[in-house]
C-alpha positions as CSV (number, residue, x, y, z in Angstrom):
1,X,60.2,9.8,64.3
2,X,61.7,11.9,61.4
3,X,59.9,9.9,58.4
4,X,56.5,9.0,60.4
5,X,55.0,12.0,59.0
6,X,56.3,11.7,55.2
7,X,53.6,12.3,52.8
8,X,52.8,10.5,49.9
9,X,53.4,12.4,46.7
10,X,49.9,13.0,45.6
11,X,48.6,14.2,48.9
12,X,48.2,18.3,47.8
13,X,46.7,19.8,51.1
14,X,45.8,19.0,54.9
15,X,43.3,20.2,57.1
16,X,42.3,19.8,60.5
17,X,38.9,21.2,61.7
18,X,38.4,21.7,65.8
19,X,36.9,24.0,68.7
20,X,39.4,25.7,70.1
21,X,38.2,25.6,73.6
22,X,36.0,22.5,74.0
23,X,36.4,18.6,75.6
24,X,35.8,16.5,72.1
25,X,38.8,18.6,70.9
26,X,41.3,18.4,73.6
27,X,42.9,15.6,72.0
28,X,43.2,16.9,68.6
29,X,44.4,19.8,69.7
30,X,47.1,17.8,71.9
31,X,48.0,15.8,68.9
32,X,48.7,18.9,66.7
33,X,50.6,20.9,69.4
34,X,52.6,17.9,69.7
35,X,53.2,17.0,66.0
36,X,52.8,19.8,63.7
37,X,56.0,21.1,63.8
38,X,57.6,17.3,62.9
39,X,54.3,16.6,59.9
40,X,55.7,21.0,58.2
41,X,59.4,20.1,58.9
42,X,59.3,16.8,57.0
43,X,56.6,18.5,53.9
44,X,57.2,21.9,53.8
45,X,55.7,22.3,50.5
46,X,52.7,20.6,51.9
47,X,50.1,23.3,53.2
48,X,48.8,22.3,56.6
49,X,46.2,23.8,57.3
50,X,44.6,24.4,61.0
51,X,41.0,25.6,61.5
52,X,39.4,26.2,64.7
53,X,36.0,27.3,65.4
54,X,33.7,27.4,68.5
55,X,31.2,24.4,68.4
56,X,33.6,22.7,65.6
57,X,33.8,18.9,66.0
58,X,37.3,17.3,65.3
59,X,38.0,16.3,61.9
60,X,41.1,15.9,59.7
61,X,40.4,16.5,55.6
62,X,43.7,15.1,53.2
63,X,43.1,16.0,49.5
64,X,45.0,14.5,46.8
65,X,45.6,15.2,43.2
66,X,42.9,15.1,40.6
67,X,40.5,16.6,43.6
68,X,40.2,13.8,45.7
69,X,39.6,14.2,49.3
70,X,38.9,12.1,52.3
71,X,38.0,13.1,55.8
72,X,37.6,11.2,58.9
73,X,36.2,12.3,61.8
74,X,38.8,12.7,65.3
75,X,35.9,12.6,68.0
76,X,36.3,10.4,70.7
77,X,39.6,9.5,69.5
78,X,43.1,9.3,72.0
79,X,45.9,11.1,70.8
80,X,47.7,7.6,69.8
81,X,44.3,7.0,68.2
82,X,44.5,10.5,66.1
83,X,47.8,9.8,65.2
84,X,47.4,6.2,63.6
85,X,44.5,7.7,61.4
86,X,46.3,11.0,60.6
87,X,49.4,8.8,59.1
88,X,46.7,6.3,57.5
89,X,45.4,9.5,55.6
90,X,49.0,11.4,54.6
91,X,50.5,7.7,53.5
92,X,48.3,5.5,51.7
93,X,44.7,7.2,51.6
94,X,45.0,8.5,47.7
95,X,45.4,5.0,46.8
């Protein structure tokens, strides 16, 4: 599992929007308890950045060099589900 979370050079910053308490967020917050520690260990000069707020619906920003940014949205999603698009984003989505 150690090179499942290995970043793609130009990613520059992650960040993961969610309610702290709520139902739509239960899997995002799942995810993150579960692999946070493994996505910092393997990019520690990456900033990873986790904001929670009441009401917030799941979401997971990656911004890349020269300003580019995607988002895509983790509602509804499973925690396999999360994880499939969180590794689409850190790999391959600056390209």
């Amino acid at each position: 599992m150690s090179g499942k979370y290995a970043f793609t050079k130009t990613l520059r910053e992650v960040r993961f929007l969610f309610c702290q308490t709520s139902e739509h967020s239960a899997a995002t917050r799942s995810f993150l308890t579960r692999a946070y520690p493994i996505m910092k260990k393997n990019n520690p000069a990456t900033p990873i950045m986790l904001r929670d707020a009441a009401g917030t619906l799941p979401k997971v920003y990656a911004r890349y060099e020269h300003g580019q940014e995607k988002s895509e949205s983790l509602e509804g999603l499973s925690d396999k589900q999360i994880e499939e698009t969180v590794t689409s984003l850190v790999k391959n989505g600056g390209a």
